[in-house]
N, C-alpha and C positions, 0 to 999 in steps of 0.2 A: 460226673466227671470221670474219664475215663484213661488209665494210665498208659503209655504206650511201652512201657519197661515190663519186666518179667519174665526173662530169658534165662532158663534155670542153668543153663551155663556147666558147669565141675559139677554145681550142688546136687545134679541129676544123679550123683555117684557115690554122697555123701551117707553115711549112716547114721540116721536121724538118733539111732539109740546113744551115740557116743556122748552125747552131751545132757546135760538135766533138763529136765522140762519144768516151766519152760525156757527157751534159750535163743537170746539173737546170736546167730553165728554170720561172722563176716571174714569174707574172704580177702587175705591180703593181695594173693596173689590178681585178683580182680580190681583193689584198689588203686593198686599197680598199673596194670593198664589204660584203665580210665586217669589216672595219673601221666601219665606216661602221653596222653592223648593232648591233655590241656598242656604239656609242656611242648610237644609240638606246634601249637595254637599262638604257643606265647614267642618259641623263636622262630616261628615264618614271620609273625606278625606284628611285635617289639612292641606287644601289649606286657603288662604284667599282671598277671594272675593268681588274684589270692582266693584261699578256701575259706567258704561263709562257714560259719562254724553254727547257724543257728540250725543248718539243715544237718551236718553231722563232725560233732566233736569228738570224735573218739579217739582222743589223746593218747592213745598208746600206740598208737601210728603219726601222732606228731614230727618224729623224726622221719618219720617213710614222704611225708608231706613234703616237707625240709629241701627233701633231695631232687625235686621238682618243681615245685612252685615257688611263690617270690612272696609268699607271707599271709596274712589269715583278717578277717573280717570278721569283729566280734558288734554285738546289738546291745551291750552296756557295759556297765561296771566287772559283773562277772566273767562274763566271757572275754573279757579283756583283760584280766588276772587269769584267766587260762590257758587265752593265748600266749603268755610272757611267759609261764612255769613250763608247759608242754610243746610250744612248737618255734619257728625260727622265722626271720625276715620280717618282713616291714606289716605294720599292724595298722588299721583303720576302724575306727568307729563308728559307729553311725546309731542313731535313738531319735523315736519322734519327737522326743522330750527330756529333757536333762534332770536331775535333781540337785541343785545346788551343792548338797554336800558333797554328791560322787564326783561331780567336774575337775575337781583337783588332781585325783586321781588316776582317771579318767587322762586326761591333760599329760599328767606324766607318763603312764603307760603307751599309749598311743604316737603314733607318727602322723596321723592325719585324722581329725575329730572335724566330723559332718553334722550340720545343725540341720534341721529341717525349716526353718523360716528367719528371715535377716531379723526378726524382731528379738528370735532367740540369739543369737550373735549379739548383738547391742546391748541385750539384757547382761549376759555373762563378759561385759567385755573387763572389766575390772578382774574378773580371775584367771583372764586368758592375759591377760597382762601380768598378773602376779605372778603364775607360771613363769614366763617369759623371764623374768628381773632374777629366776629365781636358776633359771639358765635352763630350762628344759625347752627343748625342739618340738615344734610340730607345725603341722599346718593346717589351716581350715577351710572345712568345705562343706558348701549349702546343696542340698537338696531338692532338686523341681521336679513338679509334676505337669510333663511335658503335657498333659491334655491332649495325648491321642491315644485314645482308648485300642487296646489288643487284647484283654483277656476276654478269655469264654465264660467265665464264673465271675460274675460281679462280687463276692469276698475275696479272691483272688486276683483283682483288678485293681493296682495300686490309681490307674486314671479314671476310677469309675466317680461319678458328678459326687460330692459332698467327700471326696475324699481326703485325710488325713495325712496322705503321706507325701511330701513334698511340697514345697512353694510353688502355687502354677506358675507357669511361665508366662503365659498373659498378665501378670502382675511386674513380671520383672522390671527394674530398673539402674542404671549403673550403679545407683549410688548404694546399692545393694549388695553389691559385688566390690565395695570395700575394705581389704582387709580378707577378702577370700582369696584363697588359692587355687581351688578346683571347684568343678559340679559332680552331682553325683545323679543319674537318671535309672530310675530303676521300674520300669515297668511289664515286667514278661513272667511268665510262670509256665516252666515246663514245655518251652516254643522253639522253634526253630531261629531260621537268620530271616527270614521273608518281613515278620513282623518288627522284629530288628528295626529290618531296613526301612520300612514303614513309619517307623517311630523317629528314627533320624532324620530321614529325608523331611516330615513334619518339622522336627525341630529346631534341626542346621539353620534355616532362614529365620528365625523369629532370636536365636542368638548374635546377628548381627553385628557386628561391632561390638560385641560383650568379652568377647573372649580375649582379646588382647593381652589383657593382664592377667590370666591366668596361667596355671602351669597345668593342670589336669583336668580329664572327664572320666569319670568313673561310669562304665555303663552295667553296673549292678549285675545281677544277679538273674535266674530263670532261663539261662542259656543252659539246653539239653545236649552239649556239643560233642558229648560219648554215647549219645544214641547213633545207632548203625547208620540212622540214614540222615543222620544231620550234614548240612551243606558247608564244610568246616572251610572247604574252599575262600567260598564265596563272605564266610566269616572272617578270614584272616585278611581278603583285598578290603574289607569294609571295613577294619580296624586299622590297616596301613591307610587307606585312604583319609580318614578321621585326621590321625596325627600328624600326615601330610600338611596337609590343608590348612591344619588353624596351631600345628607348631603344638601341640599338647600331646601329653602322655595320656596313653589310654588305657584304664585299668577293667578288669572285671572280674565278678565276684561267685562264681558256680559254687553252689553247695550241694545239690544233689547230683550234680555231674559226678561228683570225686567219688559217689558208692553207689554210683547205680548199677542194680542187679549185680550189686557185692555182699548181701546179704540175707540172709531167710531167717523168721521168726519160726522155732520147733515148739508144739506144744502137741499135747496129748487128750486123747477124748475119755472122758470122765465119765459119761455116762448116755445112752441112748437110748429112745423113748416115741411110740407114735403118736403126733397130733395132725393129724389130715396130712403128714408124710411124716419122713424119717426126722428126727429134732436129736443133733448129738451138742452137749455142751462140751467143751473144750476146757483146759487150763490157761490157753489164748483170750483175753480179754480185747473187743473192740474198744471198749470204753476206757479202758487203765494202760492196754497195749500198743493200738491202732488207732488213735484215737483219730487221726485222718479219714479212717473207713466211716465213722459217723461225720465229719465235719466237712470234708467234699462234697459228698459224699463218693466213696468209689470202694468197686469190687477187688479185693485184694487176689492177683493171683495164685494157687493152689498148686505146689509140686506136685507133677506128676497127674494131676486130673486127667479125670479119663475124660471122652466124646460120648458115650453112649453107659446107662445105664440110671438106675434111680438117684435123683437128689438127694444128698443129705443136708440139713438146715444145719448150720452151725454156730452156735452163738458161746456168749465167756458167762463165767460163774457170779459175776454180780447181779445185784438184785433190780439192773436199770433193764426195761420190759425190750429196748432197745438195742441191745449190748448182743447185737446178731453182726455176725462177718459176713454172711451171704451161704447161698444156697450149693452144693458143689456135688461131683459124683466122682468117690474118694476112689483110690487106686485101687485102696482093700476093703471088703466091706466094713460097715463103721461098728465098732464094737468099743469098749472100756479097752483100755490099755495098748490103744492102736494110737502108733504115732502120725504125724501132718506136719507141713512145715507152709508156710505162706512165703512167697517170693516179692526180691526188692522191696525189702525190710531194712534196710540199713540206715538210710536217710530217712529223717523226721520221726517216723516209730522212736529210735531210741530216744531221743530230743526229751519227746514230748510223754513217755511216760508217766502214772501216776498209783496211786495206792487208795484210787476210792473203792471204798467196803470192805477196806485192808487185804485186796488182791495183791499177794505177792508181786515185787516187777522180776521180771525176767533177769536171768543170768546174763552175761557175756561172754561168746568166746572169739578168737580170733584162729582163724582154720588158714593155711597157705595148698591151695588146689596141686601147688606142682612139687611140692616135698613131702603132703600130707600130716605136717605138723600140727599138730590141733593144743590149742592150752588156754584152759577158764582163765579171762581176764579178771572178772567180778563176778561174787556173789552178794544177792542181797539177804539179808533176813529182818526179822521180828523189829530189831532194832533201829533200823532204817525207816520202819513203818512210825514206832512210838518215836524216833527222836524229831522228826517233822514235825509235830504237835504239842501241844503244852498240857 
């Protein structure tokens, strides 16, 4: 799998020493603009646009969010208590799967809670009720999996055969759409509008007479709509058209849009060594830090790499035989205490870090490109590591 982001952008300028290694620095003033981009999107188009927080929560820009977007899409219990504490406007949940005791909450927090199958809806209808009696708002919304496959990576293919996520629409039937509000379609990772349009035009005719009684379509998430050469055009007549047509509001849910190539992972090389080429370890961990670079898999790209000159293997200090970032040919040659920094780090990286073989996680900082204000949001230490554990 192969990223089309990594445009070192400001960070070309940055001084990798200013901050600790190692360290995600993300750029506001980039989040800004990618910001700045989807809020165009939303008023040509009279979609509303909320930010997926599973691809990046970084709550200290909550308010910078605020000022742009129409509110945030959490994947359970917790991110739905974070989206309430740190950011503003209307909140949506969505989980393959409920756990009885979070629904209550769950419930209350939320403005629109999406089931993934009517059977889940029927099961929970007693709490969705008691919410209700108990005066809390919301609305609910099911799920489908429209059954036309667009992803390239069958684990990143919400419609690939045996799939999990969504109710097929081949099953659908009205009495299913009981008591529901909206759909929520969510099948793209990282695509342009072509496939989009692809998936729609599939769909439109098989909701036939379905939609009457609702009031929205949510069409999720994996819209790249801040990549340079995304068709934002032909995005915004395809989402006027939608709500045209069938009288629904149309939502969508970009999470790696909002920080792309807003961010670089800085880490330091610890020690360099020949095995049938040059082998530098890093303080960057694939496996604790990037943990996408082994689960795409995909090559992360490298600030500043050069075109010509010897490879260096670069892999993290745990003890997994795999925990290699790829092969690179460094600015400077590789030695101990030579800095690197990997680009379009901000989305997912931070998400999904972790502390196996009690690898430090990376700092925080937030850097602005056009005042050059820089300030550690977070540090971890020791404690963070032991209090996770019993």
């Amino acid at each position: 799998m192969e990223t089309r982001a990594g445009d070192p952008g400001a960070f070309a300028r940055f001084d990798l020493k200013r901050v600790p290694s190692p360290c995600f620095v993300v750029d506001e003033a980039a989040v800004r603009r990618n910001l700045a981009v989807l809020k165009d999107v939303r008023d040509r188009s009279g979609a509303r646009v909320l930010l997926a927080l599973k691809a990046f929560s970084m709550w200290s820009l909550g308010d910078v969010v605020g000022e742009y977007l129409d509110g945030t899409c959490a994947s359970g219990l917790w991110e739905a208590r974070l989206a309430r504490e740190h950011y503003h406007g209307e909140l949506t949940t969505y989980c393959p799967a409920y756990r009885r005791e979070d629904l209550p909450e769950i419930l209350r927090l939320s403005d629109a809670v999406i089931f993934n199958s009517p059977e889940q809806i029927a099961r929970f209808a007693d709490l969705i009720a008691a919410a209700r009696a108990e005066g809390e708002v919301f609305e609910i919304g099911l799920r489908l999996n429209p059954e036309c496959s667009q992803g390239e990576v069958a684990k990143y293919d919400p419609c690939q055969l045996g799939s999990r996520l969504g109710f097929p629409v081949s099953q659908l039937k009205p009495e299913h759409l009981v008591g529901v509000d909206g759909l929520h379609v969510h099948a793209l990772c990282e695509q342009d509008v072509e496939p989009l349009k692809r998936i729609w035009a599939s769909l439109e005719p098989r909701l036939e007479g379905l939609t009457s009684g609702l009031k929205w379509i949510n069409l999720g998430g994996g819209h790249h709509i801040t990549r340079a050469d995304y068709q934002r055009d032909e995005l915004v007549d395809l989402l006027r058209s939608i709500a045209e047509r069938h009288g629904l509001q149309v939502l969508i849910e970009p999470g790696e849009a909002v920080a792309l190539d807003a961010g670089i992972l800085v880490g330091e090389i610890l020690d360099v060594f020949d095995n049938a080429m040059p082998v530098a370890i890093s303080d960057i961990s694939a496996t604790c830090h990037m943990p996408d670079v082994i689960e795409a898999p995909y090559r992360p790209a490298m600030l500043g790499e050069q075109d010509e000159g010897p490879a260096v293997r670069i892999g993290g200090p745990s003890c997994l035989a795999g925990d290699i970032i790829g092969d690179y040919i460094l600015p400077v040659p590789a030695a101990a205490g030579v800095r690197i920094a990997f680009l379009d780090q901000a989305h997912y990286s931070m998400v999904k870090t972790n502390t196996f073989n009690g690898v430090p996680l990376p700092s925080i900082a937030l850097w602005n490109s056009e005042t050059d204000d820089l300030r550690l949001v977070k540090s971890f230490d020791y404690g963070d590591f032991r209090d996770r554990l019993s």
